[in-house]
C-alpha positions as CSV (number, residue, x, y, z in Angstrom):
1,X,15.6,9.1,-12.2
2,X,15.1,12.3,-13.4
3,X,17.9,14.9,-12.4
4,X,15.7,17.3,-10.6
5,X,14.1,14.4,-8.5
6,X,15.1,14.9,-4.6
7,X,12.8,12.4,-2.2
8,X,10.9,13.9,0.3
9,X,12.5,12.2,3.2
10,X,15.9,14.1,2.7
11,X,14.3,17.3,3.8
12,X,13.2,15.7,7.5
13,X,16.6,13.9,7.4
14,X,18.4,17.5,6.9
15,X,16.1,19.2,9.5
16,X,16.6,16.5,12.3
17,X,12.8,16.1,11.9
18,X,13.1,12.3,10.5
19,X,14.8,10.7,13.3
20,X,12.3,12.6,15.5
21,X,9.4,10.6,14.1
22,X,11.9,7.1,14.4
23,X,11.6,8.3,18.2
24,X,7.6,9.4,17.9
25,X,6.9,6.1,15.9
26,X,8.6,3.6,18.2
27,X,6.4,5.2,21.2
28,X,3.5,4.4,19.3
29,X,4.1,0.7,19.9
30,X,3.6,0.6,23.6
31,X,-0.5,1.5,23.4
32,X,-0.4,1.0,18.8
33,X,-2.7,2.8,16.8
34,X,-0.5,2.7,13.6
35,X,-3.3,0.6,11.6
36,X,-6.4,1.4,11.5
37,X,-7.1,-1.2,14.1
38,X,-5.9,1.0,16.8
39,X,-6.0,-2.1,19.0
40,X,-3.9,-0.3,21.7
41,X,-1.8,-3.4,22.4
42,X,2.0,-3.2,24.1
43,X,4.1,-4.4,20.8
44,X,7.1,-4.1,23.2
45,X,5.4,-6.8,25.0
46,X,3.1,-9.1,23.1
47,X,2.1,-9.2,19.6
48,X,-1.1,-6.5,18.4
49,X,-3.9,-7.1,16.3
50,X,-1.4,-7.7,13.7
51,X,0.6,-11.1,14.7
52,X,3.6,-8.6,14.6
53,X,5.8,-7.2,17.7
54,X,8.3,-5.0,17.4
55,X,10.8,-5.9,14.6
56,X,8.9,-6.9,10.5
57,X,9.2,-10.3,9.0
58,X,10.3,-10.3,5.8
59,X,9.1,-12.4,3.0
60,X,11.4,-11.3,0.0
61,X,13.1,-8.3,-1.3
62,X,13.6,-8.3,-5.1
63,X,12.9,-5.4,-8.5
64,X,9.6,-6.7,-9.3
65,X,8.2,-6.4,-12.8
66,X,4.8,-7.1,-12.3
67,X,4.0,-3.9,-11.0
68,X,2.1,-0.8,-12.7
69,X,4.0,0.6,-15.3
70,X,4.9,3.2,-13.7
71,X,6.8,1.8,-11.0
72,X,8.2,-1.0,-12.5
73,X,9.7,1.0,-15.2
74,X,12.3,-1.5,-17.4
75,X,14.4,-1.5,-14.1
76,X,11.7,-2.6,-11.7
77,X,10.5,-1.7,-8.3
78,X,12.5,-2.4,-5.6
79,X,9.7,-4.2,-3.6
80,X,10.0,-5.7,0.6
81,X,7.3,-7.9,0.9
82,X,6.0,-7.6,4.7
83,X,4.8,-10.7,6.6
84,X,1.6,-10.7,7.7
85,X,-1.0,-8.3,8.0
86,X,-3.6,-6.0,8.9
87,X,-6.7,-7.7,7.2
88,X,-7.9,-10.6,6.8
89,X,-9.0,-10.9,3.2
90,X,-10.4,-14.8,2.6
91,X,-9.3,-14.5,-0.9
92,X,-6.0,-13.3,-0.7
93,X,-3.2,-14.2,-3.7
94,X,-0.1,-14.2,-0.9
95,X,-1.9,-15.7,1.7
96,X,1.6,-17.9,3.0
97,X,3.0,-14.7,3.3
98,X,-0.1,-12.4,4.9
99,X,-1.7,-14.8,6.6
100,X,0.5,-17.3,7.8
101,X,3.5,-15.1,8.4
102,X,6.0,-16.8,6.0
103,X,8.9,-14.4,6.6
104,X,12.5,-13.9,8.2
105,X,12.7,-11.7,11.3
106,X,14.5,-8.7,10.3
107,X,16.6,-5.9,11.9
108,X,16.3,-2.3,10.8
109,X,19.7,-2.5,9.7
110,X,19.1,-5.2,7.7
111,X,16.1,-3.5,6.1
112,X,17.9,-0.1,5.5
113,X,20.8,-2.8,4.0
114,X,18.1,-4.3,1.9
115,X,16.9,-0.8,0.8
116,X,20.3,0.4,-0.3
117,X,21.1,-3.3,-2.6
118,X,18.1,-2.3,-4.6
119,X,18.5,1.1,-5.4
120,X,22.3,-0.3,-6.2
121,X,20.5,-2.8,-8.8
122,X,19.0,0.1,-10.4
123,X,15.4,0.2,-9.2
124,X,13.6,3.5,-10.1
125,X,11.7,3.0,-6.1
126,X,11.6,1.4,-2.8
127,X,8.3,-0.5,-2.3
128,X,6.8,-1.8,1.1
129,X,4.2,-4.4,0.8
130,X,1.8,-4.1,3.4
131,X,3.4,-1.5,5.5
132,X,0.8,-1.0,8.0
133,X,2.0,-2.7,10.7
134,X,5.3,-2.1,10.1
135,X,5.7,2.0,9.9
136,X,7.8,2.5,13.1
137,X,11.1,0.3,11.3
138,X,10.5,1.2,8.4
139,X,11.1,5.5,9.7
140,X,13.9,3.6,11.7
141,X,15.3,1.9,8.2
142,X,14.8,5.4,6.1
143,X,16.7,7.4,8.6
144,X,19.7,4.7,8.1
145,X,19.7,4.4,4.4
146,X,19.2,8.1,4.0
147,X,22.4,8.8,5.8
148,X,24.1,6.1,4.0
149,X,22.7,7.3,0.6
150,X,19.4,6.3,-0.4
151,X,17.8,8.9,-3.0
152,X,15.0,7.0,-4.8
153,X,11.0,7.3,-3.9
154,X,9.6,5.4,-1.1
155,X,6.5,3.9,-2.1
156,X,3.9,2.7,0.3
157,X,1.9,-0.1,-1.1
158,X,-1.1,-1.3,1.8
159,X,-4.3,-2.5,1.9
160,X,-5.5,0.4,3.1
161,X,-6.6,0.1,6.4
162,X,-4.3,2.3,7.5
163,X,-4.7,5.1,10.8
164,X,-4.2,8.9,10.6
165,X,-1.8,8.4,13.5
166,X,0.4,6.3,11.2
167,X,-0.2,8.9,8.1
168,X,1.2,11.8,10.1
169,X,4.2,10.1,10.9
170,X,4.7,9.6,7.4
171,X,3.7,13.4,6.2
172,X,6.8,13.9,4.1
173,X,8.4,10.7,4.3
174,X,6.6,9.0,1.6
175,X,6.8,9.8,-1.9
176,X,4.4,7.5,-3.4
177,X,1.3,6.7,-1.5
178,X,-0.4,3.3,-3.4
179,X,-3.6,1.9,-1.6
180,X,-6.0,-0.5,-2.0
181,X,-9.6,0.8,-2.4
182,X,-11.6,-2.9,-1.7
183,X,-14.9,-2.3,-0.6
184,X,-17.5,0.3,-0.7
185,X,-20.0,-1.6,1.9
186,X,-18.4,-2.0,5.2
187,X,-20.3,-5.4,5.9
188,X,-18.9,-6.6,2.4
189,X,-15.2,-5.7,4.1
190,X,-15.9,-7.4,7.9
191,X,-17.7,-10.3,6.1
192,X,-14.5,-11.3,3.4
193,X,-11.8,-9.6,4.8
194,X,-12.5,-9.4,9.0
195,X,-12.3,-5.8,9.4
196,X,-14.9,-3.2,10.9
197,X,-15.0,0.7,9.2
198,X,-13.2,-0.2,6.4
199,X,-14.7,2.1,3.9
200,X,-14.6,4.9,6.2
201,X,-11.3,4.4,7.8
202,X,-9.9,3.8,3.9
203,X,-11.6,6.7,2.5
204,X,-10.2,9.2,5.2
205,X,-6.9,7.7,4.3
206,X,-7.3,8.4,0.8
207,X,-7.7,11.7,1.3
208,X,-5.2,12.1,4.0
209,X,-3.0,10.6,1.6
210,X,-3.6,13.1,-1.5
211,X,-3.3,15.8,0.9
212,X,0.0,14.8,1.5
213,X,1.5,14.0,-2.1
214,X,-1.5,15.1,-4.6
215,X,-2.1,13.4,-7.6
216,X,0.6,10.9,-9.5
217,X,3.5,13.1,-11.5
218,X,5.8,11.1,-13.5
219,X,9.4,12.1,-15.2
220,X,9.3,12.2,-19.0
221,X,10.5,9.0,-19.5
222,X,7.0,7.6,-17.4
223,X,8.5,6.6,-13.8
224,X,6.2,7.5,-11.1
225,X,8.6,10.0,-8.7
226,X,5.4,11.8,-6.2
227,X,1.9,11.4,-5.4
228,X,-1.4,9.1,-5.0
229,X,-2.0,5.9,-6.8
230,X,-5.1,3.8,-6.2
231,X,-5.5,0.4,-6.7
232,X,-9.0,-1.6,-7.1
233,X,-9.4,-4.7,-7.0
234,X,-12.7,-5.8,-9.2
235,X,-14.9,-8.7,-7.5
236,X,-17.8,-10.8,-9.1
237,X,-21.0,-9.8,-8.4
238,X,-20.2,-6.6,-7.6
239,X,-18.7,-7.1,-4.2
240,X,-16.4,-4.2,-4.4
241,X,-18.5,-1.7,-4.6
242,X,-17.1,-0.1,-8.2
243,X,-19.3,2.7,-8.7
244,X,-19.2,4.3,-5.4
245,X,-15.5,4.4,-5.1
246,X,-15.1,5.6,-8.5
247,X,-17.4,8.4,-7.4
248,X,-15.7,9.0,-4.0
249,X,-12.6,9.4,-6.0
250,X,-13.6,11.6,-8.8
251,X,-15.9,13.5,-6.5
252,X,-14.1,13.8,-3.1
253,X,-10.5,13.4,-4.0
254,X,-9.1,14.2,-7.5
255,X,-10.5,13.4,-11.2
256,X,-6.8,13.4,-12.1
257,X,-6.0,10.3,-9.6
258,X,-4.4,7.6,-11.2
259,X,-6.2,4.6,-10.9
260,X,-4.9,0.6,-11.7
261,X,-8.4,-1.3,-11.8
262,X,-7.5,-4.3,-11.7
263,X,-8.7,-7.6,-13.4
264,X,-6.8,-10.3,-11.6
265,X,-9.5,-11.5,-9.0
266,X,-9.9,-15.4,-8.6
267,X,-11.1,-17.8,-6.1
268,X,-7.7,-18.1,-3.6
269,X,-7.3,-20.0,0.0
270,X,-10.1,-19.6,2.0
271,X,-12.6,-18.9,-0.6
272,X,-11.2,-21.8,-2.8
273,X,-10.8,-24.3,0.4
274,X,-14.6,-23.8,1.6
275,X,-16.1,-22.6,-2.1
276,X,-17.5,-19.8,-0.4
277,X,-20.2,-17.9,-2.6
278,X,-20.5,-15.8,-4.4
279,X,-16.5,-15.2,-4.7
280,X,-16.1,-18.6,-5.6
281,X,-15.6,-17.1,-9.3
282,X,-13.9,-14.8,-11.7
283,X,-15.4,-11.3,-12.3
284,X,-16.9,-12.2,-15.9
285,X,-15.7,-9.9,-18.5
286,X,-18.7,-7.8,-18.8
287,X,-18.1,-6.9,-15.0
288,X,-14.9,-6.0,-16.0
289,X,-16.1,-3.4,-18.7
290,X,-18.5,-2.1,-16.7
291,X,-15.6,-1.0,-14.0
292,X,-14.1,0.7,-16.5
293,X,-17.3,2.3,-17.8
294,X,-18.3,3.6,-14.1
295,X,-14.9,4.9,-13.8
296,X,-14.7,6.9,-17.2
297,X,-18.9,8.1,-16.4
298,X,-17.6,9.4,-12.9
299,X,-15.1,11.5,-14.6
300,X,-11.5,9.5,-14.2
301,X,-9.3,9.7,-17.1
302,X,-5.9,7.7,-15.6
303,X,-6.4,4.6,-15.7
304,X,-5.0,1.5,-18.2
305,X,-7.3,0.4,-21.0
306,X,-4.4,-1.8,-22.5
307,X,-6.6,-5.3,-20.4
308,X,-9.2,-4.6,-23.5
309,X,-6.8,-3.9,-26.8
């Protein structure tokens, strides 16, 4: 980590301003709108739109190399994976862990604890898989880790379906924002991933989130330290909606945002169980190309050709 690097979060810790949005957070549980479900349930009480009450499940905690480049770095990012989820994607790759809530109850102690192993294995960043549901413990787990030491970037990795009550809270907390930009056609979204408004509600967090941290900056030696990172996911038959988002990025939020475009889609649990058309296939690699062809003709420069060397 670059010797200049200080994390955001350090600043609200000195000011007393972090453990004021732990408090802030934690009364958002009792009527939730910290997804973009809003579904106003009592966490305190029963479980919300997200099979989650008040304290995460967690999956795994481990530097993980498979990220972008830069995150992963040659140390790797130091990555919670959150059980369950927010959406409901019919194709998803880590469905035992977002959809059927494969995960160990976990204290915000033990979090914090978990944050502080990692950066003491060397990881260049602190990663939270699907966060969404999960913002008020993870404030409560910065605040401990912070005092205890933790100085690397936090980076917040969702699906983005995220809620501009959520985003506030997080307004100087978070280093790294890295959403998901699915679908351009909110009946696409509802029909193969259960969620209404999900191009508007992810397109206001987009911006929200650039606002926030503006556009990627790395150190010299490549590691990610601030700012937006957008990952899309391409689908066959042009599901997704390629174009559009490459256009509501270029147009609406930077042509400098950094975007991972990503090649990896097949046929996973629901959509492999029922063969459900037409995502019972792998983007072809002309579909491919052409995502990278819309992105370069809507004037984005950052993002990895290496799929196509």
């Amino acid at each position: 980590m670059g010797s200049k690097f200080r994390p955001a979060y350090l600043d609200l810790l000195e000011s007393g301003e972090l453990a004021q949005r732990v408090k802030l957070a934690y009364e958002h549980l009792h009527n939730c709108d910290l997804c973009a479900w809003e579904c106003g349930v009592d966490r305190t009480v029963k479980t919300g739109a997200c099979k989650t009450g008040v304290d995460p499940l967690v999956s795994s905690a481990f530097p993980h190399m498979g990220e972008e480049d830069p995150l992963r770095g040659w140390r790797g990012s130091g990555t919670i994976f959150f059980a369950n989820c927010n959406m409901r994607c019919k194709y998803c790759q880590n469905y035992d862990i977002s959809q059927l809530g494969q995960g160990s109850p976990a204290s915000v102690e033990t979090l914090a604890a978990m944050m502080l192993e990692l950066q003491a294995m060397g990881c260049h960043n602190i990663n939270f898989v699907s966060p969404s549901h999960v913002v008020a413990p993870i404030l409560a787990a910065t605040l401990i880790a912070a005092k205890a030491g933790l100085r690397i970037p936090l980076v917040y990795n969702t699906g983005g379906y995220d809620s501009m009550a959520a985003l506030e809270l997080l307004d100087g907390v978070i280093d790294i924002y890295m959403p998901d930009m699915k679908y351009a056609d909110p009946e696409v979204a509802k029909r193969y991933s259960g969620i209404p408004d999900y191009p508007a509600r992810n397109q206001a967090a987009v911006r929200e989130m650039h606002r926030q941290v503006g556009d990627l900056v790395m150190d010299e030696r490549g590691i990610a330290l601030r700012g937006l990172l957008v990952r899309h996911l391409v689908l066959p038959n042009g599901l997704a909606g390629t174009a559009e988002i490459m256009r509501f990025l270029a147009e609406e939020v930077s042509r400098d945002t950094y975007v991972n475009i990503m090649a990896q889609y097949r046929p996973m649990w629901k959509v492999a169980e029922e063969n459900i058309k037409p995502l019972n296939r792998r983007p072809t690699r002309a579909e491919l190309i052409e995502a990278y062809q819309v992105a370069a003709e809507a004037g984005l420069h950052r993002f990895d050709r290496e799929i196509w060397r």
